[in-house]
N, CA, C and O atoms as a GROMACS GRO file, in nm:
protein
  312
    1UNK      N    1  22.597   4.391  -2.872
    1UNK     CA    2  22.518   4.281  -2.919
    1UNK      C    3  22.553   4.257  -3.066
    1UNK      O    4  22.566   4.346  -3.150
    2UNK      N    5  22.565   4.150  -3.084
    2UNK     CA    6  22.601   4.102  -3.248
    2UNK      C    7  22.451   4.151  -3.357
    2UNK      O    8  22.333   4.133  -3.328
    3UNK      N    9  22.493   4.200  -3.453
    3UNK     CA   10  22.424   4.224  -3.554
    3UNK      C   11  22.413   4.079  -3.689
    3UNK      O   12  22.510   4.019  -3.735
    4UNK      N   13  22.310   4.062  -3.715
    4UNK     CA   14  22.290   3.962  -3.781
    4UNK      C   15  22.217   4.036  -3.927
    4UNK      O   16  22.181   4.153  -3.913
    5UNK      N   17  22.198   3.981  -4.041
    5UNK     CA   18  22.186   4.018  -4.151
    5UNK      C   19  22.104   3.931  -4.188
    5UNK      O   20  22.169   3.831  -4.219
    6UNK      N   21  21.964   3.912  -4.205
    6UNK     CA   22  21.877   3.852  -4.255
    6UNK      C   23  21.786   3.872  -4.371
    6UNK      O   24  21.742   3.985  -4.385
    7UNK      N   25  21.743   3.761  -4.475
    7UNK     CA   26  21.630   3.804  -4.518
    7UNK      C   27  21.506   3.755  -4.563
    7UNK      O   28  21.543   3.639  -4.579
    8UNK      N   29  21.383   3.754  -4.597
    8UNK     CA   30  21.264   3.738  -4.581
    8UNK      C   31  21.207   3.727  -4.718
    8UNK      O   32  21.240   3.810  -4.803
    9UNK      N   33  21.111   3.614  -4.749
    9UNK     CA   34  21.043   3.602  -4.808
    9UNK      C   35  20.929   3.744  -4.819
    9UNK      O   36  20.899   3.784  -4.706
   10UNK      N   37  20.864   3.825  -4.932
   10UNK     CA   38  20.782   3.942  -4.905
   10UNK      C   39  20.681   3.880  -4.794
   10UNK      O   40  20.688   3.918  -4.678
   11UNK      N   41  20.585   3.781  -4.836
   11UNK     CA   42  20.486   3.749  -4.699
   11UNK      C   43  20.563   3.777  -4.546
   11UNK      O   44  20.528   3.858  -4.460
   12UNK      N   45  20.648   3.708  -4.545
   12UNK     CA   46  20.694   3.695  -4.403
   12UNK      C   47  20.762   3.820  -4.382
   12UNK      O   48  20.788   3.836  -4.262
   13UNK      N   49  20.806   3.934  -4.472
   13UNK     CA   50  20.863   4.070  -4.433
   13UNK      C   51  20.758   4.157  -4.417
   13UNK      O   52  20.801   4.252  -4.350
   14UNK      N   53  20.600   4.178  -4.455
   14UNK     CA   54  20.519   4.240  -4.434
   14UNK      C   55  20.434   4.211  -4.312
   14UNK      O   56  20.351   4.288  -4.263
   15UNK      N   57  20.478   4.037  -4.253
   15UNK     CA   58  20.411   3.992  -4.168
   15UNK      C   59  20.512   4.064  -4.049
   15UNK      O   60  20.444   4.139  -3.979
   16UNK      N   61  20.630   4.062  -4.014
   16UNK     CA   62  20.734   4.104  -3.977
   16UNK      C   63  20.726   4.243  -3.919
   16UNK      O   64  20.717   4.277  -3.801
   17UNK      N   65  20.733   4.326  -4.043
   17UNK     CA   66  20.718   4.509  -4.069
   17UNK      C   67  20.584   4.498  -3.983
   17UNK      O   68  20.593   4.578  -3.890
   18UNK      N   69  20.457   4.426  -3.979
   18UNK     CA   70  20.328   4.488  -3.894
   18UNK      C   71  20.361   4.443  -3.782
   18UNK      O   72  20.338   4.537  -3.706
   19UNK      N   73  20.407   4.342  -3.710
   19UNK     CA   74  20.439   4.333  -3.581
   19UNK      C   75  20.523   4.429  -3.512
   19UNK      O   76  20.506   4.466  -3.396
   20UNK      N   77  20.639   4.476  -3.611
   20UNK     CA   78  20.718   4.516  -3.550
   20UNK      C   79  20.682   4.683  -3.520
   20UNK      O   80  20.743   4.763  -3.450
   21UNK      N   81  20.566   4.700  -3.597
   21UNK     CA   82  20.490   4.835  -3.631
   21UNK      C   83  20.350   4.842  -3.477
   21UNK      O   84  20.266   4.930  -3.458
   22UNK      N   85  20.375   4.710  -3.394
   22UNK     CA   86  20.190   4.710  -3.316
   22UNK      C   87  20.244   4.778  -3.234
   22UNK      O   88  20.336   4.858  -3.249
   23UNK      N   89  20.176   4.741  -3.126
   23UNK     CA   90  20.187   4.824  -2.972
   23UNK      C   91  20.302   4.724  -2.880
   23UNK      O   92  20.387   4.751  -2.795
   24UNK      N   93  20.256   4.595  -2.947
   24UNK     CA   94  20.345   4.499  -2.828
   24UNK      C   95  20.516   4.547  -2.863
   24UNK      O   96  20.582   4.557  -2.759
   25UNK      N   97  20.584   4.575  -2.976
   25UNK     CA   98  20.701   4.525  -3.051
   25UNK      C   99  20.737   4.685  -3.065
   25UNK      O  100  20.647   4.767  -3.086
   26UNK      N  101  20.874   4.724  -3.052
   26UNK     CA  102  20.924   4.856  -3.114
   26UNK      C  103  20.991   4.813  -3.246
   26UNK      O  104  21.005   4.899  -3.333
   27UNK      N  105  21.027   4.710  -3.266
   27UNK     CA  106  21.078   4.662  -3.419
   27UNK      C  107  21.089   4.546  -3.434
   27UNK      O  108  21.042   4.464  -3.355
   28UNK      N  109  21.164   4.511  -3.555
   28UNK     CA  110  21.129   4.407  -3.589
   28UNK      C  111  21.286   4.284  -3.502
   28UNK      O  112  21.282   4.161  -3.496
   29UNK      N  113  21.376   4.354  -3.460
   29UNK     CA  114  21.473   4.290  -3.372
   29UNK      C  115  21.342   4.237  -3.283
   29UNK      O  116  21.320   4.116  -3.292
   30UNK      N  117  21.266   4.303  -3.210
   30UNK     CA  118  21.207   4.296  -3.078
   30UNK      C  119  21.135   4.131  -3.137
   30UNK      O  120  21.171   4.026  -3.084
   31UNK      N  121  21.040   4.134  -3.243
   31UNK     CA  122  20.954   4.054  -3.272
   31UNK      C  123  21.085   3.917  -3.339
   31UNK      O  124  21.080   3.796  -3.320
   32UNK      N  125  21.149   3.966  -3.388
   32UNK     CA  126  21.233   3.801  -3.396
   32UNK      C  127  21.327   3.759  -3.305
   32UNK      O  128  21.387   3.654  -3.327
   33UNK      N  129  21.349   3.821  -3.212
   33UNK     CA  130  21.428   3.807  -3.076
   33UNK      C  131  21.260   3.737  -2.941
   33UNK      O  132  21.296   3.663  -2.849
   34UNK      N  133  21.169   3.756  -2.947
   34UNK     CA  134  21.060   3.729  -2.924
   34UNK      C  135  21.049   3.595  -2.956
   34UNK      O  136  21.037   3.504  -2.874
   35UNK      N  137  21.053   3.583  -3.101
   35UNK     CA  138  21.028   3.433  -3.201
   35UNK      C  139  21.123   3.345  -3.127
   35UNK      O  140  21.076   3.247  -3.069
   36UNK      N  141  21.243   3.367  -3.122
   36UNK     CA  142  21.363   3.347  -3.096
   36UNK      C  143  21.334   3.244  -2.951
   36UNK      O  144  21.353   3.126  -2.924
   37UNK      N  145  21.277   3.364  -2.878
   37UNK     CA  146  21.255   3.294  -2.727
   37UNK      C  147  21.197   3.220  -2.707
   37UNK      O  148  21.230   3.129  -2.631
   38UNK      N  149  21.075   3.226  -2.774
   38UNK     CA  150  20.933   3.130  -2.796
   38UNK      C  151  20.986   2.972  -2.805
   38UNK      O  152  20.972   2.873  -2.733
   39UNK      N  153  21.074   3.006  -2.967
   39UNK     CA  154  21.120   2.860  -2.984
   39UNK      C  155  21.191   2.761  -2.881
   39UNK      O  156  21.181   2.640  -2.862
   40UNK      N  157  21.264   2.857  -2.827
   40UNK     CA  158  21.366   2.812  -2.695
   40UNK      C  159  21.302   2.711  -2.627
   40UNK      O  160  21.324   2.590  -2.622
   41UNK      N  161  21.210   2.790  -2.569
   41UNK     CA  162  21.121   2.758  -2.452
   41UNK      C  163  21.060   2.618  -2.515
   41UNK      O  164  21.063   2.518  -2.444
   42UNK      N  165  21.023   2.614  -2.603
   42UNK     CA  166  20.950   2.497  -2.651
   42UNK      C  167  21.050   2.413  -2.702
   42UNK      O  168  20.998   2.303  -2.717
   43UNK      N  169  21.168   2.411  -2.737
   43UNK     CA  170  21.217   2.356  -2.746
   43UNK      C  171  21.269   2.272  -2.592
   43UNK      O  172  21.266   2.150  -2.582
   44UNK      N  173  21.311   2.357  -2.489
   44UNK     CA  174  21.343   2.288  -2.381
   44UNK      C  175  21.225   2.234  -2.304
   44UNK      O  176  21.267   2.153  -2.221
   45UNK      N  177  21.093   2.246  -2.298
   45UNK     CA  178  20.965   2.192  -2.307
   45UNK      C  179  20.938   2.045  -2.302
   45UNK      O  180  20.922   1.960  -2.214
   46UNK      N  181  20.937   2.052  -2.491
   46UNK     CA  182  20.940   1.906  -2.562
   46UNK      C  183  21.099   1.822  -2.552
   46UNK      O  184  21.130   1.729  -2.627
   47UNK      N  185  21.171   1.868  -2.463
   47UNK     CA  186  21.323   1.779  -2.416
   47UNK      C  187  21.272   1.693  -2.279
   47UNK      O  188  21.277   1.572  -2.254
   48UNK      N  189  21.224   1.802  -2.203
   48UNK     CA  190  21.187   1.732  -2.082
   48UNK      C  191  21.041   1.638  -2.057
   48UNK      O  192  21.005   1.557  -1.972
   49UNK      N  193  20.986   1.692  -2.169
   49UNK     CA  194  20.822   1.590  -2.203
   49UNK      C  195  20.919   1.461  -2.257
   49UNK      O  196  20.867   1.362  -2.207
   50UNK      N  197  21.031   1.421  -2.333
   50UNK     CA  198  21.021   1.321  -2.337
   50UNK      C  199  21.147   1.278  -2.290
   50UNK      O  200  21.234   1.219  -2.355
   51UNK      N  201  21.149   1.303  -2.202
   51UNK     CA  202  21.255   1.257  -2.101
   51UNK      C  203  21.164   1.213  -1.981
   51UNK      O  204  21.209   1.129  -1.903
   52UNK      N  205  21.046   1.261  -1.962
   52UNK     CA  206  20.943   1.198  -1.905
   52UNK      C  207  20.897   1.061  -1.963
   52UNK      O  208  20.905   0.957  -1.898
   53UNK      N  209  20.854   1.069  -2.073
   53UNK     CA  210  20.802   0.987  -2.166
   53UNK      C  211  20.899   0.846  -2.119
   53UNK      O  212  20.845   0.744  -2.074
   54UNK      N  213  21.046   0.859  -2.137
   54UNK     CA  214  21.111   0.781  -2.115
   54UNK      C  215  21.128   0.755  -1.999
   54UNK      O  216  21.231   0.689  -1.986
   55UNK      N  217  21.063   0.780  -1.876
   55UNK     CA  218  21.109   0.721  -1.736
   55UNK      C  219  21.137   0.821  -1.668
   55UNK      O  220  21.098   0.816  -1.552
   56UNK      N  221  21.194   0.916  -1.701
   56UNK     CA  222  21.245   0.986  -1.612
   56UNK      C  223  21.144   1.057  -1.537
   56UNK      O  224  21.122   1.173  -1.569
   57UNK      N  225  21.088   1.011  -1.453
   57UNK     CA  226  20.982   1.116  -1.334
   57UNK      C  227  21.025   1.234  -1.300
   57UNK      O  228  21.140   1.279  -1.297
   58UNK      N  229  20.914   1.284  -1.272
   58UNK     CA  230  20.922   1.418  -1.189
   58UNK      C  231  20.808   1.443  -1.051
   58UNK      O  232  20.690   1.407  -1.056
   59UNK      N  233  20.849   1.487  -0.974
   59UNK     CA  234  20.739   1.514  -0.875
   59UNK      C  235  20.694   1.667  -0.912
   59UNK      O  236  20.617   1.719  -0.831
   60UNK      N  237  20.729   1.736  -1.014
   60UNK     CA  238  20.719   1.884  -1.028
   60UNK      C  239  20.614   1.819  -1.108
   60UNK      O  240  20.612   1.711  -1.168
   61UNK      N  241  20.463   1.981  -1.084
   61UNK     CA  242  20.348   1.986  -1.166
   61UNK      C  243  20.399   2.058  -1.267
   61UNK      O  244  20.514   2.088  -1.297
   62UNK      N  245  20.268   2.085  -1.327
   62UNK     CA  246  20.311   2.180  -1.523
   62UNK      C  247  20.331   2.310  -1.450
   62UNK      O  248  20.441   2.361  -1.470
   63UNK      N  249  20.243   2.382  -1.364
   63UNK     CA  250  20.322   2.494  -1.384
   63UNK      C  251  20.485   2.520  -1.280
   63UNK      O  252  20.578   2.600  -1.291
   64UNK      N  253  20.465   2.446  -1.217
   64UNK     CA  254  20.651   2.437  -1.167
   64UNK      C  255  20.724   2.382  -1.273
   64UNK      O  256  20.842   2.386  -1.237
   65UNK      N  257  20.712   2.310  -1.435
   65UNK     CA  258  20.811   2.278  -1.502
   65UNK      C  259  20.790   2.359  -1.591
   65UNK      O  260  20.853   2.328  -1.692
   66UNK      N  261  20.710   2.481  -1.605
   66UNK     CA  262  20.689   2.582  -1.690
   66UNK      C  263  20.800   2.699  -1.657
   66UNK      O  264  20.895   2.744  -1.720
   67UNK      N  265  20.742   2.727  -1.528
   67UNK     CA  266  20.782   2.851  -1.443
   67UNK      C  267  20.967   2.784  -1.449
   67UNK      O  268  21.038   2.828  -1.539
   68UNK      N  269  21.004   2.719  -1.387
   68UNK     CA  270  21.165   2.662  -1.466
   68UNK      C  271  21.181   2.632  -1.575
   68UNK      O  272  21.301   2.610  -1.558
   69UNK      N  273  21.167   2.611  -1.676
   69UNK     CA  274  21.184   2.633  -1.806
   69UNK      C  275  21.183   2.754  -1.834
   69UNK      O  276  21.293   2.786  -1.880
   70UNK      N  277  21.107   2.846  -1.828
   70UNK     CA  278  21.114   3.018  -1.886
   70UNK      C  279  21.221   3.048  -1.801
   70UNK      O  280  21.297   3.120  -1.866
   71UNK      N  281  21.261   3.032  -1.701
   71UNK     CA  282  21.352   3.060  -1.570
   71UNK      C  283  21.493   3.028  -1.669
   71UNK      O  284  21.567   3.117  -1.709
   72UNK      N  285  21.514   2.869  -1.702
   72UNK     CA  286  21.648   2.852  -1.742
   72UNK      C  287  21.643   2.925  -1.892
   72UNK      O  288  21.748   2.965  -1.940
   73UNK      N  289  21.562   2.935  -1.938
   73UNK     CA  290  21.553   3.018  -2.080
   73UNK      C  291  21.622   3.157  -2.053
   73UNK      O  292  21.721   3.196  -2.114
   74UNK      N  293  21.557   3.230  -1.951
   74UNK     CA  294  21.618   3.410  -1.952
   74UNK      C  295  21.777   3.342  -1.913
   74UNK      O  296  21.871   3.367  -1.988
   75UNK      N  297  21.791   3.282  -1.827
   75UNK     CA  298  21.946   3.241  -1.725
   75UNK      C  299  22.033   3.250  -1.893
   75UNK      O  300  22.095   3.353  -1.922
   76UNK      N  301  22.027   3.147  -1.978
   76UNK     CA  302  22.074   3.101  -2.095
   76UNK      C  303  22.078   3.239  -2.191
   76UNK      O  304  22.154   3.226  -2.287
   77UNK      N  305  22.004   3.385  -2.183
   77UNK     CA  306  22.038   3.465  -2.263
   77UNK      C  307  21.915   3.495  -2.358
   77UNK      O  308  21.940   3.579  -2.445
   78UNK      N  309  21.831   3.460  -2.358
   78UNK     CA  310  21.669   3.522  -2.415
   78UNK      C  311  21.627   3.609  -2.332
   78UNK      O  312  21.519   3.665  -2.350
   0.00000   0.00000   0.00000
């Protein structure tokens, strides 16, 4: 896996260091690889909300365009 080199404002490195310190997270990879996914997902989300917006129908409810969205998210590498 590629190593990346980042760095942090103190707020956002202490906010960081306690997540990566709880019960959910073993570090802080875990919690910005987490962030990482989150965004994904919402990003491919708000693509297909307005691709709706614009016409494009769907007969799929929210949670069938949820449950595929997190679906093509892991497929893609999150």
């Amino acid at each position: 896996m590629p190593r990346q080199s980042i760095s942090f404002p103190p707020p956002n490195d202490d906010w960081l260091r306690a997540q990566g310190e709880s019960e959910k997270y073993t570090s802080k990879s875990d919690v910005v690889n987490d962030l990482i996914r989150k965004a994904r997902e919402i990003e491919t989300i708000r693509t297909r909300l307005i691709q709706v917006e614009n016409g494009h129908l769907t007969s799929q409810g929210r949670a069938e365009i949820l449950a595929e969205t997190k679906a093509e998210v892991r497929r893609n590498g999150a």
